[in-house]
C-alpha positions as CSV (number, residue, x, y, z in Angstrom):
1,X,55.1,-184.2,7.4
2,X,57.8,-182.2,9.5
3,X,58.5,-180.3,5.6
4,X,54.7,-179.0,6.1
5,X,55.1,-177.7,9.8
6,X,58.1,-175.9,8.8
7,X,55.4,-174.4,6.0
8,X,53.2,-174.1,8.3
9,X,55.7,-171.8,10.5
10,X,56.4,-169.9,7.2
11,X,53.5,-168.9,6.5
12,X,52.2,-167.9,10.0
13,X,55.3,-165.4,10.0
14,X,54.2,-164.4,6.9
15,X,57.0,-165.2,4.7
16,X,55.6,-168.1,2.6
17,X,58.0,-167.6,-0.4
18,X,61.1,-169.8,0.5
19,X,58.6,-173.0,1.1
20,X,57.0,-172.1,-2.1
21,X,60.4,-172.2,-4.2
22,X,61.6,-175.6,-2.1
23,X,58.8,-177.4,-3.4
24,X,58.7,-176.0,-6.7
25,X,62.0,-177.2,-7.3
26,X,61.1,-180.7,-5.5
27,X,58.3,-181.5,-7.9
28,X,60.4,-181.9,-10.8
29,X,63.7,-183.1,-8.8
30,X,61.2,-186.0,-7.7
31,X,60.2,-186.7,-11.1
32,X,63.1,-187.1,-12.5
33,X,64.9,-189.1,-9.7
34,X,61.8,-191.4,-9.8
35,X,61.5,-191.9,-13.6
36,X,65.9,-192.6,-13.2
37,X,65.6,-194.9,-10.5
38,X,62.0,-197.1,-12.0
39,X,63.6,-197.1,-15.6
40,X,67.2,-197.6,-14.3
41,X,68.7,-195.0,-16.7
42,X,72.2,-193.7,-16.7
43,X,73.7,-196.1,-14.9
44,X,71.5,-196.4,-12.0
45,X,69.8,-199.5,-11.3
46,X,66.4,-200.4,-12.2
47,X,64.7,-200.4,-9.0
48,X,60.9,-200.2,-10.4
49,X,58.4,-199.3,-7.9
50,X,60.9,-199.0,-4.7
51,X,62.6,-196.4,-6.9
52,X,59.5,-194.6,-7.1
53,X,59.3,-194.5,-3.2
54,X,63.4,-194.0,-2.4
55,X,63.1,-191.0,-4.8
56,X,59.8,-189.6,-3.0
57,X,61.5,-190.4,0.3
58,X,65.0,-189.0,-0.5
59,X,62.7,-185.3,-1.9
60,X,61.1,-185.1,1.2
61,X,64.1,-185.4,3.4
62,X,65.7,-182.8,1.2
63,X,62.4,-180.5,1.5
64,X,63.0,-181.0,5.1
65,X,66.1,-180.4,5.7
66,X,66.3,-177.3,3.3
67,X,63.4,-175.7,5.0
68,X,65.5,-176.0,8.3
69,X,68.2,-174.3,6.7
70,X,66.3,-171.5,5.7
71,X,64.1,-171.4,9.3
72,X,67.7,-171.5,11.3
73,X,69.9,-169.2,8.8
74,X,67.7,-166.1,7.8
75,X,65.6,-163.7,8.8
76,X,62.6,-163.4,9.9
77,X,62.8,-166.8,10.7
78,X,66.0,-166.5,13.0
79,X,64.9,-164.2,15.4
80,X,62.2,-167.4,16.8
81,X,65.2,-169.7,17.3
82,X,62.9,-172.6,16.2
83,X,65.6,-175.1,16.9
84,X,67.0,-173.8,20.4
85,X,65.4,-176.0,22.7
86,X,64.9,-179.3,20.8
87,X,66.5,-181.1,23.3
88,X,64.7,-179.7,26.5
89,X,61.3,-181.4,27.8
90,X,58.8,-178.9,28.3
C-alpha cells in the first residue's frame, strides 16, 4: 500500500520509470522466494503457505523501501523533500 503512493507520487511528477523497473524486478524476486520458502529448497525450510505470504510480505517491504530510496536520493524526486516533515503534525 505505501509502495503504490510512492507510485502514485512518481507518476504525478511524471517520472514513472523507477516504479516501473522496482516492480518488474519484484514479480519474479517474489516468485522465486515464494516457490523457495513453500517447497523448502536449498536449505530453507518448508514453510508451505506462510512461505507464500513471508515472501509476498518481505517483496513489498523491499518495493517500499526501494521506492523511498529513489524518492529521497534523485532527482526530480528530491527537490519535493517528500520525507522532510514526517514527524511534524500538520
Amino acid at each position: 500500500m505505501w509502495f503504490l503512493a510512492i507510485r502514485s507520487f512518481m507518476a504525478a511528477v511524471n517520472c514513472p520509470t523507477p516504479a516501473l523497473w522496482i516492480t518488474l524486478a519484484a514479480i519474479p524476486t517474489n516468485a522465486l522466494l515464494a516457490y523457495l520458502l513453500i517447497t523448502g529448497q536449498f536449505g530453507l525450510p518448508q514453510l508451505g503457505l506462510f512461505g507464500a505470504g513471508l515472501a509476498t510480505g518481505l517483496v513489498n517491504s523491499a518495493t517500499f523501501l526501494a521506492g523511498i530510496w529513489f524518492v529521497t536520493q534523485y532527482r526530480p524526486f528530491r527537490d519535493y523533500q517528500v520525507l522532510r516533515s514526517l514527524w511534524q503534525f500538520d
